[in-house]
N, C-alpha and C positions, 0 to 999 in steps of 0.2 A: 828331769822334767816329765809331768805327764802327757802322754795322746790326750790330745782335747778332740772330740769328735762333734761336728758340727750338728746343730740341731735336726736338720731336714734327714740326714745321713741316719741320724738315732731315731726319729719317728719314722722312717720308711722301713728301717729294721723289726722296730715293735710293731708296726703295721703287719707283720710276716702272719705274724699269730692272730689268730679269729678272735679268740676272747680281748685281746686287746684292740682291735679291729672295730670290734662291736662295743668298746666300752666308748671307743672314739666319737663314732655317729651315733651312739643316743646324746654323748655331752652336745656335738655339733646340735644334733634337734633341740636341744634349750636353748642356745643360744638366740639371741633378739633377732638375727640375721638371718633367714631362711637359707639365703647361698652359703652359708657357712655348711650346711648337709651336704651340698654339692660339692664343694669344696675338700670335705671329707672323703667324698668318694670318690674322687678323683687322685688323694693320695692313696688311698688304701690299693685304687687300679695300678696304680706307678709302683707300689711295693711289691706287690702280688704277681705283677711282671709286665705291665703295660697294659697299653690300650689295645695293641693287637691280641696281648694274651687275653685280655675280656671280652672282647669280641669273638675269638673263636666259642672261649668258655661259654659265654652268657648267648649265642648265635644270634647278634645282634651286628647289624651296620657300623664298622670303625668308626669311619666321618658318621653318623650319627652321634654315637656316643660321646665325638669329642663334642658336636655342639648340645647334646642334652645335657653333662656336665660341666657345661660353661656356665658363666658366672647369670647369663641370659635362657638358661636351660629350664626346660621344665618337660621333666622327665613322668611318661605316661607311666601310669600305674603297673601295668604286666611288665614294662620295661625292665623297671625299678626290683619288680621280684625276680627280674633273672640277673640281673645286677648282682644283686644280694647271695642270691642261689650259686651264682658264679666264686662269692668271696667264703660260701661258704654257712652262710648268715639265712635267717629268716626275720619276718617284720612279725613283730607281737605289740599289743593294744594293752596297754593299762589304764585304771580308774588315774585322773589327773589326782592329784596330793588337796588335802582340803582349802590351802593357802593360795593354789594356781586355778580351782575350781571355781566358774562362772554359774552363779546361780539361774535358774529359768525359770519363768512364772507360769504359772498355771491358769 
C-alpha cells in the first residue's frame, strides 16, 4: 500500500521553495477573496518555519504579524515588503491581461 501524505503536509513542503512560494500568492492575488493573500502568507510563514522565525527574519512584532495575517488583517505596505523580503520574494506590477482590463474615460 502506498504513504498517502496528507494535503497541508505536501503544500507546507512545496511551500519550502521560493519559486513555488511565489507561484502560490500571485494565484491567492486572483482569487475573488482578498483574504485568500493572507491566507497564503500565512502558510508560506508556517513552512518557512513560523511566525517566530518571520518575525525575527522580517524584524517585525510576532503578535502583530499574527493579527496582520488574520483573516481581519490588513497588512501596511512596508510591512508586507518585509514579509516578502523575509520569504525571500519581491512584489512586481504588471499590465492587467486585456480580458481583466477596466477601461477609463477620458
Amino acid at each position: 500500500m502506498a504513504k498517502v501524505k496528507n494535503y497541508k503536509e505536501h503544500l507546507l513542503e512545496e511551500l519550502q521553495n521560493s519559486e513555488e512560494a511565489a507561484a502560490y500568492l500571485n494565484a491567492a492575488l486572483h482569487d475573488d477573496d482578498p483574504h485568500a493573500f493572507l491566507l497564503a502568507l500565512r502558510d508560506i510563514a508556517e513552512a518557512q518555519g513560523g511566525m517566530g522565525w518571520l518575525a525575527e527574519q522580517s524584524e517585525l512584532n510576532r503578535e502583530n504579524l499574527y493579527r496582520t495575517l488574520s483573516m481581519r488583517g490588513n497588512p501596511r505596505f512596508f510591512n508586507l515588503l518585509s514579509v516578502l523580503d523575509a520569504f525571500g520574494l519581491e512584489l512586481s506590477i504588471h499590465p492587467k491581461s486585456k480580458r481583466r482590463h477596466r477601461q477609463t474615460r477620458v
